[in-house]
C-alpha positions as CSV (number, residue, x, y, z in Angstrom):
1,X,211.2,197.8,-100.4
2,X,208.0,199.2,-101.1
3,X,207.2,203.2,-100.4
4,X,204.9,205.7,-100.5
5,X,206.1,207.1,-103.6
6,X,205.9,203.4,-105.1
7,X,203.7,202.9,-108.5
8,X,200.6,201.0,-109.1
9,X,201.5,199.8,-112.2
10,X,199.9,196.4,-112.9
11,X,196.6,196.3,-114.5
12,X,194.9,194.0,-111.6
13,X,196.5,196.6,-109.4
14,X,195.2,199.7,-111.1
15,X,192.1,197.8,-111.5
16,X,191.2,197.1,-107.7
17,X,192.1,201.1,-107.0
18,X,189.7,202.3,-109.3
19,X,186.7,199.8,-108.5
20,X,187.0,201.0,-104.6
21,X,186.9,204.7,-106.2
22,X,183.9,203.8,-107.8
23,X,182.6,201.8,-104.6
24,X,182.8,204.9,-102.6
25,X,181.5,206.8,-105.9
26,X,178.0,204.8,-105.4
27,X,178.2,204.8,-101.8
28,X,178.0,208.5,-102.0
29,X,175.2,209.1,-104.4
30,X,173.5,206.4,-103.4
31,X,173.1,207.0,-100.0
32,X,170.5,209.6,-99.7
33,X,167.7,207.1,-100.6
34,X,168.2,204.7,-98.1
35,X,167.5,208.0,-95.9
36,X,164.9,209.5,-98.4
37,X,161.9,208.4,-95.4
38,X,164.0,210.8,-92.6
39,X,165.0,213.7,-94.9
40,X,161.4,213.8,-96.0
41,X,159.6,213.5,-92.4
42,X,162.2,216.5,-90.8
43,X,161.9,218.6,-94.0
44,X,158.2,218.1,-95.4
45,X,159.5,217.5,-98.9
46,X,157.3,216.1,-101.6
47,X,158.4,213.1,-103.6
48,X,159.0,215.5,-106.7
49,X,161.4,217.3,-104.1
50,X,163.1,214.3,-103.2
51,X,163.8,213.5,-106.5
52,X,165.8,216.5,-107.3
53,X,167.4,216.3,-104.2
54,X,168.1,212.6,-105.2
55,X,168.9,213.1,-108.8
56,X,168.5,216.7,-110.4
57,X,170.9,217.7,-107.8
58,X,173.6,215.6,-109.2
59,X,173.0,215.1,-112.6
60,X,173.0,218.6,-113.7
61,X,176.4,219.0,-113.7
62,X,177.5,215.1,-113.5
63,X,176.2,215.4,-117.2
64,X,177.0,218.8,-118.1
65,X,180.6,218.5,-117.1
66,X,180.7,215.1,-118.6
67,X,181.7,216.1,-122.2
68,X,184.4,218.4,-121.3
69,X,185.9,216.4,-118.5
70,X,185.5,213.7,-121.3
71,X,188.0,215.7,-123.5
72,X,190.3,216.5,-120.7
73,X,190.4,213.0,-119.9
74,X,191.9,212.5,-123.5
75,X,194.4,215.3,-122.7
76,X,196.0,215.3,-119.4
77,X,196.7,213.0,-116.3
78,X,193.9,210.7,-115.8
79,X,195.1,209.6,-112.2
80,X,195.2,213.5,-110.9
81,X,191.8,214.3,-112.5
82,X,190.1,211.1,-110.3
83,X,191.8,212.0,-107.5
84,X,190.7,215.7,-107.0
85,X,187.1,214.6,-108.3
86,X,187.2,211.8,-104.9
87,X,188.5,214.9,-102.8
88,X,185.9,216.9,-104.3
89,X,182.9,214.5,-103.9
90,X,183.8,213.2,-100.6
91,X,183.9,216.3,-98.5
92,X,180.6,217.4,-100.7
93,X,178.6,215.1,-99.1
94,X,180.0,214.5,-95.9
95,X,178.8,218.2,-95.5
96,X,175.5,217.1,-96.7
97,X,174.9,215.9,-93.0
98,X,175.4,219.7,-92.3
99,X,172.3,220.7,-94.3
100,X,170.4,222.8,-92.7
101,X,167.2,223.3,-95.5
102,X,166.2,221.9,-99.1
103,X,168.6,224.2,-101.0
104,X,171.4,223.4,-99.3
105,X,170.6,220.0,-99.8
106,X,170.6,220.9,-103.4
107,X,174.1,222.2,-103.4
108,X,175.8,219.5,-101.4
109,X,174.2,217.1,-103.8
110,X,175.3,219.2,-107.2
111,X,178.8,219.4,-105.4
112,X,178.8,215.6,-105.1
113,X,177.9,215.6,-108.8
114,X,180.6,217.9,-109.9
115,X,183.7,215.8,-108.5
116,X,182.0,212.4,-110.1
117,X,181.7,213.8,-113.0
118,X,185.4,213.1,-113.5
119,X,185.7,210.0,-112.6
120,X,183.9,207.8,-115.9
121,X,185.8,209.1,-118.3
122,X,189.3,208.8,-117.4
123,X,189.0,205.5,-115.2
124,X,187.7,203.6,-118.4
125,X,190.1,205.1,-120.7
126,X,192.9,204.1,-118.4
127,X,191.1,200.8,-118.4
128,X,190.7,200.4,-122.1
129,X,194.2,200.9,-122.7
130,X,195.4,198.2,-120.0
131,X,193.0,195.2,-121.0
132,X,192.8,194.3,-124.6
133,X,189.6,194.3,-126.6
134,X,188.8,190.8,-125.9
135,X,188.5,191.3,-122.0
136,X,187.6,194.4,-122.1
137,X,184.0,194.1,-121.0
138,X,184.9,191.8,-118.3
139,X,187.1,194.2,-117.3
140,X,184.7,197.3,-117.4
141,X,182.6,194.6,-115.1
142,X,185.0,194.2,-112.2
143,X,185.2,198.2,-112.0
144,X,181.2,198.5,-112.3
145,X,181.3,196.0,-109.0
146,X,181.6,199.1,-107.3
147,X,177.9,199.5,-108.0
148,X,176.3,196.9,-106.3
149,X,179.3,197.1,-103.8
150,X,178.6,200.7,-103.0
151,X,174.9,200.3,-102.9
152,X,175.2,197.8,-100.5
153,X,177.1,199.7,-98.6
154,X,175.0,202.7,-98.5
155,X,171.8,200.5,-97.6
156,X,173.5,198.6,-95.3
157,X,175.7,201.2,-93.5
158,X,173.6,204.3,-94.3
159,X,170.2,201.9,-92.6
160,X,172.3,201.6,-89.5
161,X,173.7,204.6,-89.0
162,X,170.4,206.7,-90.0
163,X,168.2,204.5,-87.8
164,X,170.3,204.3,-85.3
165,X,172.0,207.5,-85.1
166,X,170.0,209.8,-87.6
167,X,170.9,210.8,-91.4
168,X,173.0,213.6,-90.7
169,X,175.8,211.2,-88.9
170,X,175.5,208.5,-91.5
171,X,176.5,211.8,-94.0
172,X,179.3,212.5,-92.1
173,X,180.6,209.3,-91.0
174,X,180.3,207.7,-94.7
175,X,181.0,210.8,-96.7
176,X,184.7,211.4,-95.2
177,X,186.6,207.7,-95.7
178,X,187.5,209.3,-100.2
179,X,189.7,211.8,-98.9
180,X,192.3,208.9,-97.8
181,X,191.6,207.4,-101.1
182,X,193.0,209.6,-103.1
183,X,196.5,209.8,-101.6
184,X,196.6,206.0,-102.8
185,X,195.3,206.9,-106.5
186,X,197.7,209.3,-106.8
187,X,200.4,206.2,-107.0
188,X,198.5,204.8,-110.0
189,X,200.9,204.6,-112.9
190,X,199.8,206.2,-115.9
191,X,200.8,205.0,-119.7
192,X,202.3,207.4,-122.2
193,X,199.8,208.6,-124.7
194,X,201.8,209.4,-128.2
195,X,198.4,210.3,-129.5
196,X,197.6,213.3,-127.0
197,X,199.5,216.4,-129.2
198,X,198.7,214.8,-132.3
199,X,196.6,216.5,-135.1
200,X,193.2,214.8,-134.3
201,X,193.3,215.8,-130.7
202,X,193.4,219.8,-131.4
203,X,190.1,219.5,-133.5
204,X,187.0,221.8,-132.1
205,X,185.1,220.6,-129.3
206,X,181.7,220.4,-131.1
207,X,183.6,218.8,-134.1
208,X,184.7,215.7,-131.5
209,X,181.4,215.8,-130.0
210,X,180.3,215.0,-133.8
211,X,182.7,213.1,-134.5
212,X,181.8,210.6,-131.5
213,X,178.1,210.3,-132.0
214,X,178.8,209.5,-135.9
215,X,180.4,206.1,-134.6
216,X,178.2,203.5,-136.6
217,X,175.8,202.1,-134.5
218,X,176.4,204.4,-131.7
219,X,173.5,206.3,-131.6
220,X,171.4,202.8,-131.4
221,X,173.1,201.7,-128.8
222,X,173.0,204.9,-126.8
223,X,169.0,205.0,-127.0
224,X,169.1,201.7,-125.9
225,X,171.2,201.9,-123.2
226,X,169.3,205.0,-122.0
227,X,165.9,202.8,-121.7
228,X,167.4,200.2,-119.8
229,X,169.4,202.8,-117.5
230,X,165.9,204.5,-116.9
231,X,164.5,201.2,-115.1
232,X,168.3,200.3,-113.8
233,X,168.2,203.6,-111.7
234,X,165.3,203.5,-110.4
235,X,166.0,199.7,-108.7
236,X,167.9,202.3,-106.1
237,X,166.1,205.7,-106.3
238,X,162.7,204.5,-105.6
239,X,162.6,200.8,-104.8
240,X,163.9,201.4,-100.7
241,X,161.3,203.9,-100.1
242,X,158.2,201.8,-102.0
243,X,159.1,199.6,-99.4
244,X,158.9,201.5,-96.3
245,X,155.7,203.4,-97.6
246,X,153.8,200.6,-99.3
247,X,154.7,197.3,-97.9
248,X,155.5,198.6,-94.7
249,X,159.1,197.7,-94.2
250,X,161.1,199.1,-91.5
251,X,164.3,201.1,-92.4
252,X,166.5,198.8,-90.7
253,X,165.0,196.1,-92.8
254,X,165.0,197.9,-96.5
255,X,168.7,198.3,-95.7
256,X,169.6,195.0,-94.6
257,X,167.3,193.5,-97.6
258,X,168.6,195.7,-100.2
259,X,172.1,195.4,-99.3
260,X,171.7,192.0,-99.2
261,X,170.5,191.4,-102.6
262,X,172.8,194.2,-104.3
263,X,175.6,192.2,-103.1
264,X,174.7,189.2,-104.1
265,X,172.4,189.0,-106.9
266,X,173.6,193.0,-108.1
267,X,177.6,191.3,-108.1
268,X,176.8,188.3,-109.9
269,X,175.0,190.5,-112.6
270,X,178.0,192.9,-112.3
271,X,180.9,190.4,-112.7
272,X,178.9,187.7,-114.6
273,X,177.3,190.4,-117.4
274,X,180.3,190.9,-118.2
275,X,181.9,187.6,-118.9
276,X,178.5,186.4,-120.5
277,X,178.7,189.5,-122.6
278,X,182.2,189.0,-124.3
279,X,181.2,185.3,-124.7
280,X,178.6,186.2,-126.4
281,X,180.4,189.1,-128.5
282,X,182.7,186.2,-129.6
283,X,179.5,184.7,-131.6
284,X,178.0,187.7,-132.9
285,X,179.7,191.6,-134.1
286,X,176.1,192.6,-132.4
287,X,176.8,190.2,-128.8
288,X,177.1,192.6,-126.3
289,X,174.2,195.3,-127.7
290,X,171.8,191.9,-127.7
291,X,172.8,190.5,-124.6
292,X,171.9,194.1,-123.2
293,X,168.7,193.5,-124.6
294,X,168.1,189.9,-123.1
295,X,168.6,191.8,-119.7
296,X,165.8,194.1,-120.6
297,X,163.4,191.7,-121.3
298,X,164.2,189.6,-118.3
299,X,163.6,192.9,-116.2
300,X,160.4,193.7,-117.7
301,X,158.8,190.6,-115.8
302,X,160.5,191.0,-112.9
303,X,159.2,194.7,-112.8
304,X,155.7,193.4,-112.9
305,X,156.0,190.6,-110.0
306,X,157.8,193.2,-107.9
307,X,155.3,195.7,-107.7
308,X,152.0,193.8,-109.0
309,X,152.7,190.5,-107.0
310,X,151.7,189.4,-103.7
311,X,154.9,189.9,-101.7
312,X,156.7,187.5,-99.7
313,X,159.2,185.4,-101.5
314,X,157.7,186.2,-104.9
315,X,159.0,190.4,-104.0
316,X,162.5,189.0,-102.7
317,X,163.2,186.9,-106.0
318,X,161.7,189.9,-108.3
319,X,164.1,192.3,-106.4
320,X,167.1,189.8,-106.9
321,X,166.3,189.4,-110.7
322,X,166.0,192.8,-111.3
323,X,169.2,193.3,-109.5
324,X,171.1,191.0,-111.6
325,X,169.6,192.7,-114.8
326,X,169.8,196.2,-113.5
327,X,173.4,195.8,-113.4
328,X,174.4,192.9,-115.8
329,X,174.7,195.7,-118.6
330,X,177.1,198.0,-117.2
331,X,179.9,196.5,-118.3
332,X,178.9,195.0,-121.7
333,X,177.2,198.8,-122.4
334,X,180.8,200.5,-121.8
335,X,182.6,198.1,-123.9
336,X,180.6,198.7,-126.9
337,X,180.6,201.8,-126.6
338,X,185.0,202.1,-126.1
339,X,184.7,199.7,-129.2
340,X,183.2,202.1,-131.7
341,X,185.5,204.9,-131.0
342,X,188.4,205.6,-131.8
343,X,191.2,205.0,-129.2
344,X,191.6,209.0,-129.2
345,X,188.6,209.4,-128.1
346,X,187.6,207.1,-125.2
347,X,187.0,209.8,-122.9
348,X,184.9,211.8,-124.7
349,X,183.1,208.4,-126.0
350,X,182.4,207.8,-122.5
351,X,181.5,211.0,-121.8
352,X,178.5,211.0,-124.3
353,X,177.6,207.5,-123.2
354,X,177.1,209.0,-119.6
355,X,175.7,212.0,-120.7
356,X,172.8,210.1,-122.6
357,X,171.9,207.5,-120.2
358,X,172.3,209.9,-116.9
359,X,169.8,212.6,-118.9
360,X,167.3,210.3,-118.8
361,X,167.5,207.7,-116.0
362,X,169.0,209.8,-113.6
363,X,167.9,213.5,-114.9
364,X,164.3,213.3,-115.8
365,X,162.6,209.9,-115.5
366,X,163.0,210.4,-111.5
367,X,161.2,213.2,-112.2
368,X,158.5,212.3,-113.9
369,X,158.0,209.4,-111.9
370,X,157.7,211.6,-108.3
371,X,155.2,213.9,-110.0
372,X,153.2,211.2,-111.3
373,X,153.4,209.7,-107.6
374,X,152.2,213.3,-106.0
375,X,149.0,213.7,-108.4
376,X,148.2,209.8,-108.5
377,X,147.5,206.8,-105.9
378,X,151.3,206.5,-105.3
379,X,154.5,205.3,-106.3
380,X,153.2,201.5,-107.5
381,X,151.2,203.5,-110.5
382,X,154.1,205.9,-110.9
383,X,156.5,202.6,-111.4
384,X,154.4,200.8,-113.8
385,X,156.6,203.1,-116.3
386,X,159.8,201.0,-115.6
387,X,158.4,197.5,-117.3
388,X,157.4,199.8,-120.0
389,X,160.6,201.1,-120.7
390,X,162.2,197.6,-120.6
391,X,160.1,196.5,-123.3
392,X,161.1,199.7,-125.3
393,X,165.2,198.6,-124.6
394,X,164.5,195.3,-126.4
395,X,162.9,196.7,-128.8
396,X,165.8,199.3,-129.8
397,X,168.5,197.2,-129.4
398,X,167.1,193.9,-130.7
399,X,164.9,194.5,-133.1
400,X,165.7,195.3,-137.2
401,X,169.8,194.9,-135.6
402,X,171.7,196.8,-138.6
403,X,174.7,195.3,-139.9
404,X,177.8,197.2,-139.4
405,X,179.6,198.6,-142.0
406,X,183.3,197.7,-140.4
407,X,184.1,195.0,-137.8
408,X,183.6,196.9,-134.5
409,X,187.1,196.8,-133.1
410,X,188.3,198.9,-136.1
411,X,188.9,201.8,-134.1
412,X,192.0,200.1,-132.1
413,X,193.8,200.0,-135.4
414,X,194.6,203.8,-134.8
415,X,197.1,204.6,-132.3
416,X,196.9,204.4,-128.5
């Protein structure tokens, strides 16, 4: 007879938990720019302000409390460090509907950032250690589902509800439903570590940090990964407002469109970049990191016909490509990184991965492309960066590939 106190122990089980932690994850910071038009218009905030309310906000401690929550994922119970981040993140922007000003804004949205910040780290070490190398980036695909998922969700529900009923409400009503979550996360069953009080694990922080980025062909990958993650975001950030301020879409509309093809075109990328990716690893020790890069170029053009093209069905099918490349790498970009760490360091691994790639495409490009919008003709110059940096992503992770010096699941040799 099954109870409240009964375990999630399977992997499909734990699985499905944590890819509806990370659906309400996106849902929450994704939902602001859906709303980005109404918060603007009650407020009188510039686009730069909007941007740190959209991203600044919640990256400067989502990255800063990355490493360390990284390392504690390594260390203590994964299941009760998710589950307070949900609790924590969930009421944070629930009372973002409360907001009464710009700065308080702010601070909802750094709260917000805080509580995910735990999240990464220990959901794809648990993940790591319950799928074996060979399905591992399918694996890290279903979780990353919650990305198009959520931002379906938020577009959808949060174009309703802020149309219909205003931003604060769609806040509140969309912020709350995490708290329930993490009753059920708590039941996830956790696996023994033997590795946790052994001698590598009491090293420095710095010297793990060092350790981590040493991984051969890390660094690549991570600069990589950071280009592509610069045009990925901004699919969400920027893309929903373009369209209500220069093509003239209704809210309603850019919600149901852009739920629509996040999840449909965003899922098949999710789940099918990662399949594609370990097919592809199978052929080559450099698979995933070129199939990443494939993705890149295929967003470059798409970038171009989005904003450059005539509109119509051309825009729709531009939108719907670059949401099946935008989130086609997720998956493959997480397992190659867990794949040139060692097991004893997954967290932290993952940690630097998302402190790279969320500097940069969630941290400052945003940034750079509102204040290029402010003192230019508008948002279409300011996102003629994004094909740019696509091109860049090939050209880092493609080009002059180095061969490794050990076969890249080495790592799982050590214990784990």
């Amino acid at each position: 007879m099954h109870t409240l106190s009964t375990r999630i122990s399977s992997a499909k089980g734990l699985l499905a938990v944590l890819s509806l932690v990370y659906l309400l994850n996106f849902l929450d910071r994704t939902l602001i720019y859906i709303l980005f038009p109404a918060i603007k218009k009650e407020m009188v905030l510039s686009d730069m302000q909007l941007a740190a309310l959209g991203t600044t906000s919640f990256v400067l401690f989502y990255t800063s409390l990355g490493l360390p929550f990284g390392r504690l994922a390594d260390r203590v119970s994964r299941r009760k460090m998710i589950a307070a981040g949900l609790l924590t993140w969930s009421i944070a922007s629930a009372a973002t509907g409360l907001a009464t000003g710009f700065w308080s804004l702010f601070l909802c949205r750094v709260v917000v950032g805080v509580g995910e910040a735990s999240l990464g780290p220990a959901a794809m070490s648990l993940l790591a250690e319950k799928f074996p190398p060979e399905r591992r980036a399918t694996a890290q695909s279903v979780y990353s589902a919650g990305v198009p998922l959520g931002a379906a969700a938020a577009f959808w529900l949060g174009g309703y509800l802020g149309e219909a009923h205003g931003w604060r409400i769609a806040f509140l009503a969309l912020g709350l439903p995490g708290i329930a979550l993490a009753a059920i996360v708590l039941r996830l069953d956790e696996p023994a570590r033997a590795f946790v009080r052994n001698a590598a694990a009491q090293r420095p922080f710095l010297s793990d940090v060092r350790s981590v980025l040493q991984a051969p062909g890390l660094a690549r990958s991570l600069a990589g990964f950071a280009l592509v993650a610069i045009a990925a975001n901004a699919l969400s950030i920027w893309v929903p407002t373009w369209l209500i301020r220069e093509r003239g879409f209704a809210v309603g509309d850019v919600g149901n469109l852009a739920g629509a093809v996040m999840a449909t075109a965003g899922l098949l990328g999710t789940l099918g970049g990662g399949a594609l990716a370990d097919a592809w690893q199978r052929r080559s020790p450099h698979g995933r990191r070129l199939f990443v890069a494939s993705l890149g170029a295929l967003a470059a053009g798409a970038w171009l016909v989005l904003l450059l093209g005539p509109g119509g069905p051309s825009l729709i099918a531009a939108y719907a490509v670059l949401a099946f490349a935008g989130l086609g790498w997720l998956g493959p970009a997480a397992a190659e990184v867990q794949a040139r760490v060692p097991a004893e360091q997954r967290g932290l691994g993952i940690a630097v991965y998302f402190l790279v790639v969320n500097v940069l495409g969630y941290g400052i490009a945003p940034l750079v492309i509102g204040a290029i919008s402010d003192h230019t003709s508008g948002l279409t110059t300011a996102l003629l960066l994004l094909p740019a940096c696509c091109v860049a992503a090939v050209a880092v992770l493609a080009l002059r590939v180095p061969v490794l010096q050990r076969k890249i699941e080495a790592p799982q040799a050590r214990p784990a």
